[in-house]
N, C-alpha and C positions, 0 to 999 in steps of 0.2 A: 182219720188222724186224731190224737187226743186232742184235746185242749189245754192248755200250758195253763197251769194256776199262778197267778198272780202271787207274788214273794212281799214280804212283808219288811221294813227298814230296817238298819238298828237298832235304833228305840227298840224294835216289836221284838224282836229277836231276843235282848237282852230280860225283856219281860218273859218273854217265853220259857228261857232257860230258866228263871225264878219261878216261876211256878211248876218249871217240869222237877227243878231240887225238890219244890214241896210236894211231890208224889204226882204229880199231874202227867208223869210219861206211862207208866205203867198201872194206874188205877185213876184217881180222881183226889184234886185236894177244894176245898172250902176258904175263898180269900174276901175280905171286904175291899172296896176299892181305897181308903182310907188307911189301911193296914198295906196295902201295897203301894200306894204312893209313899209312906216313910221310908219303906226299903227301897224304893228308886228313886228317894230323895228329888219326888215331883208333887205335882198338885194331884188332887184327888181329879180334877177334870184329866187332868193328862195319864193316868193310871187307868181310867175308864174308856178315855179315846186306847190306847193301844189295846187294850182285851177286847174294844169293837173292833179294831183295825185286822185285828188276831182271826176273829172269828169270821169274817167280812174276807181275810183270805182263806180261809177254811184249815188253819192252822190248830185253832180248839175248837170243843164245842164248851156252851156254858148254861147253864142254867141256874135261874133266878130264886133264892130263897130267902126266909126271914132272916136269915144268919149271913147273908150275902152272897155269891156266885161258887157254883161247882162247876168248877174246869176241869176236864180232860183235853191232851194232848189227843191232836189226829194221826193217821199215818203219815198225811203230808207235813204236820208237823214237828212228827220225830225224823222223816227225810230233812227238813230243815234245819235240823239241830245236827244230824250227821254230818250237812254239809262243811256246817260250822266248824264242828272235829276236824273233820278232816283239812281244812285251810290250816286250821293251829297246827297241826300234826306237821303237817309241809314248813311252815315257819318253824318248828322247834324242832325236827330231826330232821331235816333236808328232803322228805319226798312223802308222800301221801298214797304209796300203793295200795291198793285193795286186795285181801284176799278173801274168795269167795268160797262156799261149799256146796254141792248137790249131787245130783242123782243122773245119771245119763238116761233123758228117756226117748221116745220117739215123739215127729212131729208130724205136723199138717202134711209135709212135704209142698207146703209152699216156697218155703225155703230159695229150692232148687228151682223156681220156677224162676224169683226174682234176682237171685242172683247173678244168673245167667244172662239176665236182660242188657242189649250191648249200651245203654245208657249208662249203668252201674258197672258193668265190666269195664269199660275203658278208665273211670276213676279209681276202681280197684290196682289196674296195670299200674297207671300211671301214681298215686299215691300210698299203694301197698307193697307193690313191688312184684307186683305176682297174680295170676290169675287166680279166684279161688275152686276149691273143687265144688262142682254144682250142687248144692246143700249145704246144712249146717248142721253140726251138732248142737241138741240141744240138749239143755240142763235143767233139769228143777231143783231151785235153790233150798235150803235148807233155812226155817222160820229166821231163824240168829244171823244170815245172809242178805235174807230179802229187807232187812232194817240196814244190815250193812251196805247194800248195792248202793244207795243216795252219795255215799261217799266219790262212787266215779264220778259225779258231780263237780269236783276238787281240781279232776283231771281235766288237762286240754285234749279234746278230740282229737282222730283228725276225718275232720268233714265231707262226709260225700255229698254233692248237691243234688237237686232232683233234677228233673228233667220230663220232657215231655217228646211223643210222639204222635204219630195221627188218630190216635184209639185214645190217649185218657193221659194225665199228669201223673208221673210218680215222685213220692215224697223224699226228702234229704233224709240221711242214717247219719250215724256216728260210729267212727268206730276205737277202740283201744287197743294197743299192743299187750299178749296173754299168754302167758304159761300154761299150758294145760298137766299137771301130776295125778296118775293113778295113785291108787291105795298101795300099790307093790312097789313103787317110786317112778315109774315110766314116766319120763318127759317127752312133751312137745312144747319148742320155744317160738316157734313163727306162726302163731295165731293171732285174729283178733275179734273180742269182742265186739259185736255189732247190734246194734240196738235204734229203730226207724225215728226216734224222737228223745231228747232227755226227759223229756216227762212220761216215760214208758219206764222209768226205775222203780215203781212200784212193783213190778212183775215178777213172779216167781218163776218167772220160765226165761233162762239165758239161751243167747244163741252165738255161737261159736265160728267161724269160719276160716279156714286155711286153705294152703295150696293141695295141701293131699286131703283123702278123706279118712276123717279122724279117728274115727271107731274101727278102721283097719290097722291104723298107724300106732294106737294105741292099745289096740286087741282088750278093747272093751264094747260092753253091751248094755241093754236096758236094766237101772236096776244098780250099775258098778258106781262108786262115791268117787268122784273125782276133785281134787281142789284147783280153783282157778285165779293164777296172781296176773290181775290189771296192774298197767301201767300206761305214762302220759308216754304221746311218743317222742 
């Protein structure tokens, strides 16, 4: 199971965003703590506690130079500023959907093992509504995706718990309600995304799950671009 990173306050958050305007999401920018305390209209100690607090959740890196600090944004810290998006986005247009993009490829076929498992199937019946087909479709997202997946972060799950039997513990999933759209326009609308942890949104590989099996239903194969619209349920 991953380890959950620790999220960082307001305060940090808002620093965050100011340094990621001054280039710090996509390259690197150069800040004094001094020069950033005026624009947070704080002390220069309280400009320096949040880029530790920043870094300390692993949200930048920085390093120390005569001219003062070179921040870059991390991944986990542009997931945090998505998340951010996406709460405004719910507040100012009434919903926070995600749409996602990738590539249908094939998996482990673990999939099919755990899903099956009658711990998970019976949450399945009882809070999906449906038994799934044994495996998943899976996806690899597309780079401009896998920035955007933190977004389902916005969304409320809905929770499968874990559970345990006489051989070992299995972990709680999450899952979403999902549009599945070929490139030729072919819907599937009773899916859902499912994903073993939220701090698993860094992943370029999405996993899919319905009551049919998807790559019949949708007469696709390894390789076809598929778009997928999450939503809360």
């Amino acid at each position: 199971m991953a380890q959950t990173t620790e999220r960082a306050g307001y305060d940090e958050l808002a620093t965050l965003k100011l340094v990621a305007l001054d280039g710090a999401l996509d390259g690197r920018t150069t800040v004094t703590c001094s020069e950033l305390a005026d624009r947070l209209d704080a002390s220069t100690q309280t400009a320096s506690r949040r880029l530790q607090r920043l870094e300390d959740t692993g949200y930048l890196t920085r390093e120390l130079t005569g001219d003062g600090q070179i921040l870059s944004l991390t991944d986990e810290g542009e997931r945090a500023l998505q998340r951010e998006y996406a709460d405004y986005r719910r507040l100012f247009e009434g919903d926070a959907d995600v749409t996602l993009r990738g590539v249908v490829t094939s998996g482990m076929g673990e999939g099919s093992h755990y899903i099956s498992l009658p711990g998970y199937m019976r949450q399945f019946r009882d809070r999906l509504g449906y038994e799934p087909f044994p495996g998943t479709l899976n996806v690899e997202l597309s780079d401009e995706s896998v920035r955007t997946r933190a977004r389902m972060d916005a969304l409320d799950p809905i929770r499968i718990d874990g559970w345990a039997d006489d051989d070992r513990t299995y972990g709680p999933a999450f899952c979403w309600p999902a549009t599945i759209q070929t490139a030729d326009g072919t819907r599937y609308d009773d899916a859902h995304v499912i994903a073993p942890e939220r701090t698993h949104h860094g992943s370029d590989q999405l996993e899919v799950i319905a009551p049919n099996k998807l790559r019949e239903a949708l007469s696709t194969d390894d390789g076809d671009t598929l778009q997928i619209y999450v939503s809360e349920q």
